[in-house]
DOZA-200538 format. One line per field, with one value per atom (N, C-alpha, C, CB): residue number from 1; x, y, z; residue in three letters; atom name. Coordinates in steps of 0.02 Angstrom, whole numbers, plus 50000, padded with zeros to 5 digits. Each point is the difference from the previous one (the first is absolute). Glycine has a CB too. Layout:
BEGIN
pos <- c(NUM ...)
c1 <- c(X ...)
c2 <- c(Y ...)
c3 <- c(Z ...)
code <- c(ALA ...)
site <- c(CA ...)
//
This chain:
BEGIN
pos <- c(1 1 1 1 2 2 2 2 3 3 3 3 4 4 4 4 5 5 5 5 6 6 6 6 7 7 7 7 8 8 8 8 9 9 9 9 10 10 10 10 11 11 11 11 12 12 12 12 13 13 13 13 14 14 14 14 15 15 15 15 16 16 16 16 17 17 17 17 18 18 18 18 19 19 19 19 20 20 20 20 21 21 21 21 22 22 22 22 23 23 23 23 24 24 24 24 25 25 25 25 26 26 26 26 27 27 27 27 28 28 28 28 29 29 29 29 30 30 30 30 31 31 31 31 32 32 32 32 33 33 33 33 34 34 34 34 35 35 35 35 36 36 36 36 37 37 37 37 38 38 38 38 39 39 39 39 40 40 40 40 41 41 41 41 42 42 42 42 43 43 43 43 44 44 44 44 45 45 45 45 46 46 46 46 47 47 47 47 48 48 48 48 49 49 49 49 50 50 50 50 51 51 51 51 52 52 52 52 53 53 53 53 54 54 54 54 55 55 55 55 56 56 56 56 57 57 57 57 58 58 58 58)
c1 <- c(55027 50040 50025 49934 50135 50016 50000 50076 49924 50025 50044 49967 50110 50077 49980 50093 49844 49970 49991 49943 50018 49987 50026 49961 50086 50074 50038 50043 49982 50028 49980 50026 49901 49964 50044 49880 50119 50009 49956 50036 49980 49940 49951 50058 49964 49935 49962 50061 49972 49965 49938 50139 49889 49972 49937 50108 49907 49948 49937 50071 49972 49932 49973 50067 49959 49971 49934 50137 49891 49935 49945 50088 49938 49946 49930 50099 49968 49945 49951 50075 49955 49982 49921 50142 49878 49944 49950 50073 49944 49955 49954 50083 49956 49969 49930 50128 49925 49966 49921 50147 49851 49953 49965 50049 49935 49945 49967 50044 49893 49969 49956 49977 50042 50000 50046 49948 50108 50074 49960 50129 49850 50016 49950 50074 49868 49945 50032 49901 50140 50035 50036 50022 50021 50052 50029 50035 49927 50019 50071 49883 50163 50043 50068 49921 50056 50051 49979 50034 49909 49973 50045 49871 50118 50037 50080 49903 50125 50081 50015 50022 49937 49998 50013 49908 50072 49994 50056 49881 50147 50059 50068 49930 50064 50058 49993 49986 49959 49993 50011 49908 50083 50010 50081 49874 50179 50042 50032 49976 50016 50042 50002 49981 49947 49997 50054 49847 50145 50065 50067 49943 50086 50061 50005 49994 49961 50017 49989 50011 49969 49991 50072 49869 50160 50067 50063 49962 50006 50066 49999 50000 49946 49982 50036 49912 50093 50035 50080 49883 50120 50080 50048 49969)
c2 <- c(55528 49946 50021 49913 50059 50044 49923 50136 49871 49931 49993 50011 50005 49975 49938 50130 49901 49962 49927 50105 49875 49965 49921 50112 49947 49953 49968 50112 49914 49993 49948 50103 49877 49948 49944 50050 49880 49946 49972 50011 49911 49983 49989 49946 50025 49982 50056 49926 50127 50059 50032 50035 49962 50009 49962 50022 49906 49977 50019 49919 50073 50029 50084 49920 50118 50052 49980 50088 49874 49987 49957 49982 49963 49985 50051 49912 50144 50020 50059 49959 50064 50053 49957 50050 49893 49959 49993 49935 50050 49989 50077 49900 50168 50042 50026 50018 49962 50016 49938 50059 49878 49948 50037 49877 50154 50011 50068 49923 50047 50068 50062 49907 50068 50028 50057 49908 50090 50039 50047 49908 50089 50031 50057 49913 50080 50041 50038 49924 50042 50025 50065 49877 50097 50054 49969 50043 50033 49975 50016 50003 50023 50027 49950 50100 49844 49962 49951 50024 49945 49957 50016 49998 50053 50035 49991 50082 49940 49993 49939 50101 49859 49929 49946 50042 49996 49967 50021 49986 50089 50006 49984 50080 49904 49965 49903 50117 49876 49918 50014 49940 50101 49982 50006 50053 50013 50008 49940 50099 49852 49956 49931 50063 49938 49929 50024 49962 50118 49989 49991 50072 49946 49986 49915 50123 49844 49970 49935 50069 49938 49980 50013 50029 50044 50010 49943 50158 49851 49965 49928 50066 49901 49940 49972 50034 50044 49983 50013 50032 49973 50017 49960 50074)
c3 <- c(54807 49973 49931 50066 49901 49946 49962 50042 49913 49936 50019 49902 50136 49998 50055 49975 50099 50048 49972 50049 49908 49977 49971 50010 49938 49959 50083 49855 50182 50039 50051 49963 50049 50031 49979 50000 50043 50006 49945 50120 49856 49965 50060 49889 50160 50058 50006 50074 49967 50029 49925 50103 49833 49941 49995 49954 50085 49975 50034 49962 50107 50061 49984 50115 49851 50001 49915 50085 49888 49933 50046 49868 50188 50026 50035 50006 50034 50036 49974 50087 49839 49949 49992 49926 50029 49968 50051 49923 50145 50043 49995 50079 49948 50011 49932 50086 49852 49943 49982 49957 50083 49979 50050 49953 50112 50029 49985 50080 49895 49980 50072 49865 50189 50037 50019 50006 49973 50005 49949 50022 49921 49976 49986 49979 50064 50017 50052 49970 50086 50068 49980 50052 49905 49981 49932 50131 49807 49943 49976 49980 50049 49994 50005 50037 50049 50005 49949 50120 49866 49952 49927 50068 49901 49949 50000 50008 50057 50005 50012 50040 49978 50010 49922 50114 49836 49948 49956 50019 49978 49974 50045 49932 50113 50042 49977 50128 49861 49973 49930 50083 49878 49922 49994 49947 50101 49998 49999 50032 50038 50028 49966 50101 49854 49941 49940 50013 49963 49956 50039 49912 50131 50034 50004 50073 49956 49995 49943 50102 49846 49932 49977 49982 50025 49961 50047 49959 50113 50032 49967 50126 49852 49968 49952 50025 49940 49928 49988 49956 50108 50003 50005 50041)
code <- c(UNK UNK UNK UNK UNK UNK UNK UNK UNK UNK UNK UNK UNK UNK UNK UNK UNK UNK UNK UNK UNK UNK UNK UNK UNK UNK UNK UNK UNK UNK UNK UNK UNK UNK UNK UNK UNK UNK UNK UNK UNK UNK UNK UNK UNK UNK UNK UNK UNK UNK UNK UNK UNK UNK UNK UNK UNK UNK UNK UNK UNK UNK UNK UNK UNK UNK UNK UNK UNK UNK UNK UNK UNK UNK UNK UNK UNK UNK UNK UNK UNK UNK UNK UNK UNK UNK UNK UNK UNK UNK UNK UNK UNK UNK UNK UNK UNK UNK UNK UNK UNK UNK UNK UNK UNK UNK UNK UNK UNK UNK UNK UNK UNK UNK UNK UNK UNK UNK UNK UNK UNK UNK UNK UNK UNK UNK UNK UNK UNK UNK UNK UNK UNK UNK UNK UNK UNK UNK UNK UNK UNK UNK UNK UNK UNK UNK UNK UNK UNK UNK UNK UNK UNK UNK UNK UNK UNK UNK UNK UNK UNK UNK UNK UNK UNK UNK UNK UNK UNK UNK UNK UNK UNK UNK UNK UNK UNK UNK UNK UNK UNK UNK UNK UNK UNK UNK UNK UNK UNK UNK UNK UNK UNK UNK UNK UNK UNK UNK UNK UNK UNK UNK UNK UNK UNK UNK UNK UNK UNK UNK UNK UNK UNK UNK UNK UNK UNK UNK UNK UNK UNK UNK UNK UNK UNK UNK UNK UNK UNK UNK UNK UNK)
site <- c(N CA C CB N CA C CB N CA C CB N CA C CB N CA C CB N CA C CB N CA C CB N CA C CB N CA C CB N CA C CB N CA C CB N CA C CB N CA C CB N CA C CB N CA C CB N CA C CB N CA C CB N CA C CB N CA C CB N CA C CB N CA C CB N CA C CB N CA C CB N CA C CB N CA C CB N CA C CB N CA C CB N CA C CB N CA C CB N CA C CB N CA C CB N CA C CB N CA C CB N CA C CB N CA C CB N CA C CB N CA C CB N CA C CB N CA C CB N CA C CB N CA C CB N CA C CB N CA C CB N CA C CB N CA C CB N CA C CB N CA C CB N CA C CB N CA C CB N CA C CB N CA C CB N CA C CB N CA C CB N CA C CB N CA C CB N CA C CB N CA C CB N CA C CB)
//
């Protein structure tokens, strides 16, 4: 996935991907499973709160 991926999201589709980030990132089961998706899980949710914070302020 590149950052342009991202910008380019819908606000909806944006939102569902912070839902399902947060989800993956609240179970601490994921993240014993595989620390890796747990990890990319959390910079794809920090990414998508600033995107959409800036679309906020626009």
């Amino acid at each position: 996935m590149e950052l342009q991926d991202l910008y380019e999201l819908s606000q909806g589709d944006l939102d569902l991907l912070m839902a399902e980030t947060a989800e993956i990132r609240s179970d601490p089961e994921n993240r014993a499973r595989s620390h890796g998706r747990w990890c990319t899980a959390g910079y794809v949710l920090e990414l998508s709160r600033i995107i959409d914070t800036r679309r906020l302020n626009e």
